[in-house]
C-alpha positions as CSV (number, residue, x, y, z in Angstrom):
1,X,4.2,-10.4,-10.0
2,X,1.7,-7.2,-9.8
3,X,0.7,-5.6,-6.9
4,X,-2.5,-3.4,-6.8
5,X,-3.7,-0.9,-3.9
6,X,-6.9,-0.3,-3.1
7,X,-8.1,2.7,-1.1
8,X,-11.8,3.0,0.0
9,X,-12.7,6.8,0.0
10,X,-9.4,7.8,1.6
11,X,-10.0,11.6,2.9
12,X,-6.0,12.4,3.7
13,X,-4.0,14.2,0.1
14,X,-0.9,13.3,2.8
15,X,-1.7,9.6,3.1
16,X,-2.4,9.4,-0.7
17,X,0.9,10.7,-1.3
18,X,2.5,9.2,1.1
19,X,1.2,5.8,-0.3
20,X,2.0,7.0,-3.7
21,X,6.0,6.8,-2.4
22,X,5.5,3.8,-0.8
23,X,4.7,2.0,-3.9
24,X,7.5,3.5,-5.7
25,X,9.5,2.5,-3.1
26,X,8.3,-1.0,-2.2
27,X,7.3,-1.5,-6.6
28,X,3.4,-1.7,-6.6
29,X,2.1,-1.0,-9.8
30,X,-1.1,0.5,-9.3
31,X,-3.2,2.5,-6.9
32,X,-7.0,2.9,-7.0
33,X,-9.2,4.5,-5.1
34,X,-13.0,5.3,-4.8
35,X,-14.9,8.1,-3.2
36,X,-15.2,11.8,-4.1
37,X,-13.4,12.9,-0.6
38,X,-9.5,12.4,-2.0
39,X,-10.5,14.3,-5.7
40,X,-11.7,17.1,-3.9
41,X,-8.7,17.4,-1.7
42,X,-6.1,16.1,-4.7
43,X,-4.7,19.7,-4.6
44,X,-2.8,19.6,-1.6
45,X,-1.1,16.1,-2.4
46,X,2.3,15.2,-0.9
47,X,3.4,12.9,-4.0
48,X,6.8,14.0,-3.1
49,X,8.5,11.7,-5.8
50,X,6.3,12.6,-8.1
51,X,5.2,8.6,-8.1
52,X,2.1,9.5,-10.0
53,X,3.9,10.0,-13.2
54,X,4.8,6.4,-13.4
55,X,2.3,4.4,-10.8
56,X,-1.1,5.1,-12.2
57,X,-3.2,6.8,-9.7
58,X,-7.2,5.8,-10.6
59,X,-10.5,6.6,-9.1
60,X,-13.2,3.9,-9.1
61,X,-16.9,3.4,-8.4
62,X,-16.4,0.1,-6.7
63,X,-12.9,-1.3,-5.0
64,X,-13.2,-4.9,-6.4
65,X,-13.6,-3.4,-9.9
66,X,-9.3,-3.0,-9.7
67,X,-9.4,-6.9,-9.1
68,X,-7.1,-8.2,-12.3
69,X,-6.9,-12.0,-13.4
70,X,-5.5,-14.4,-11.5
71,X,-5.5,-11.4,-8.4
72,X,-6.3,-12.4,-5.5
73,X,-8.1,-9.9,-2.7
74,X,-6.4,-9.1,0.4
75,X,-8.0,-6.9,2.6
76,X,-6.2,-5.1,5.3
77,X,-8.1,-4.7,8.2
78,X,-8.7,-5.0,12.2
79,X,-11.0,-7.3,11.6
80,X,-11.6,-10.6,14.0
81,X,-10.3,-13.4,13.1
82,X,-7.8,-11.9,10.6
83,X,-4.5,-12.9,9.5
84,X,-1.6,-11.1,12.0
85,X,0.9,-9.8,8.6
86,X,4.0,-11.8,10.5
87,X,2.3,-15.1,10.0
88,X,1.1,-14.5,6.2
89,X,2.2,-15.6,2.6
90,X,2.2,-13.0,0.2
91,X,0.4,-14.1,-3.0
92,X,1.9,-13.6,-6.6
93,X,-0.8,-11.1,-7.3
94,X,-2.5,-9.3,-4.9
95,X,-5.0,-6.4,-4.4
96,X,-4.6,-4.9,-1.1
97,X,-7.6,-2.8,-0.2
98,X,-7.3,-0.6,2.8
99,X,-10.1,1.0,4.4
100,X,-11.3,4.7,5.1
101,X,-8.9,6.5,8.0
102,X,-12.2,7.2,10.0
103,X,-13.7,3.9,9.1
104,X,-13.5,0.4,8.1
105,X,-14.0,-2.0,5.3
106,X,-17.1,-3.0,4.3
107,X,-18.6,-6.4,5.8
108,X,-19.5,-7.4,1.8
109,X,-16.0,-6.3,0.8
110,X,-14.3,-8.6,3.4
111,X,-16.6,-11.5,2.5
112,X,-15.5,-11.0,-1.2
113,X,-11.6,-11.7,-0.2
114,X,-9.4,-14.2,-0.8
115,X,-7.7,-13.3,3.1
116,X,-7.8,-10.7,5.5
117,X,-4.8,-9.5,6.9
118,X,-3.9,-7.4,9.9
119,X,-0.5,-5.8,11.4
120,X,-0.1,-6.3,14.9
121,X,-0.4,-3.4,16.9
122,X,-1.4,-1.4,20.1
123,X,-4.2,0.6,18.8
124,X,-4.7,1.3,15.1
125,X,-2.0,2.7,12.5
126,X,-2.2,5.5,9.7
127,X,-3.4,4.6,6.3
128,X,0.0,5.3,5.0
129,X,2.0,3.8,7.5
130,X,-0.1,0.6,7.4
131,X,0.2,0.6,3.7
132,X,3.8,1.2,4.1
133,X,4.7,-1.7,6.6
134,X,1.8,-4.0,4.1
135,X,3.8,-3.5,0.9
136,X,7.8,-3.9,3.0
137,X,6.8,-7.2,4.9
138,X,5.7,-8.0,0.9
139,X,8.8,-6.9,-0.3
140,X,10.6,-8.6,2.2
141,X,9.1,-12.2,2.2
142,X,9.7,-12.3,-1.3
143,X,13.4,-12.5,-1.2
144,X,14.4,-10.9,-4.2
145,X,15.8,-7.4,-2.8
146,X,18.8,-6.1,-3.7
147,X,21.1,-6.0,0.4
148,X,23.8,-4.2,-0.7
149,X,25.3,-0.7,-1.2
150,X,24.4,-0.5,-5.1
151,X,20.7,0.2,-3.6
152,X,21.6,2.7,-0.9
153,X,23.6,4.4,-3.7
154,X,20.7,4.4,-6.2
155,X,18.0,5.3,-3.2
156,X,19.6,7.5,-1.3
157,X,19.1,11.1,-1.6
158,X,21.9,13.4,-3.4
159,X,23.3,15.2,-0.3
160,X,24.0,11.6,1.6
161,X,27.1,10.6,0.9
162,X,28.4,8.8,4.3
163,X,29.8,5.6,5.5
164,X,29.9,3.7,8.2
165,X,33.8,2.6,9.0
166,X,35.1,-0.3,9.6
């Protein structure tokens, strides 16, 4: 199973970084992104987890160029008559592409996909929260996460060492 993000010309180093630990977190294996407005601000990132040093971070002229065989194109959008996230099935392989924060996805980008998606909200979310709740729902549906204390002991941060009691 691969996972691929897409980000058209994202503006935010914070969401970029913030999306870089959500794929750590939530095991995408790529992120792409196109636009010069992220490059220029790459300086101030927030890659906290330093998730760059083992999720590849690449800029790209065009977002369907990070398409890979046998991937389909899931674009995650406002967009009418889009997919609400509770009621959709997670492909194998999947490009998410998520759109500018001040804008939206293309029209020729969204007639490209394989499905559009949206999250059900009041009023629109983050980038990086969007992409956060995209790749845990994908996490989720899958089934194949590990609900026990060996993960909080492996995730958790060093200073956390509590319990609840029985």
């Amino acid at each position: 199973m691969t996972t691929f993000i897409a980000l058209i010309n994202p503006k935010s180093p914070a969401n970029v970084g913030s999306i870089m630990r959500a794929a750590g977190c939530f095991q995408a294996d790529a992120i792409f992104y196109t636009g010069q407005r992220y490059a220029r601000a790459a300086k101030f990132n927030t890659d906290t987890k330093k998730m760059s040093r083992h999720i590849p971070l690449t800029a790209i002229d065009n977002v369907l160029a990070a398409k890979a065989k046998n991937m389909k194109v899931i674009c995650i959008d406002l967009v009418e008559g889009a997919i609400p996230l509770p009621n959709y099935q997670h492909p194998e392989n999947a490009l998410y592409i998520f759109g500018p924060e001040d804008g939206s996805i293309e029209q020729d980008v969204i007639d490209q996909a394989d499905d559009v998606v949206y999250i059900p909200t009041i009023g629109c979310m983050n980038l990086a929260a969007s992409a956060n709740v995209v790749l845990y729902d994908r996490l989720c549906k899958q089934g194949n996460i590990v609900l026990d204390n060996s993960l909080i002991k492996k995730s958790r941060d060093t200073n956390n060492k509590t319990k609840v009691k029985n």
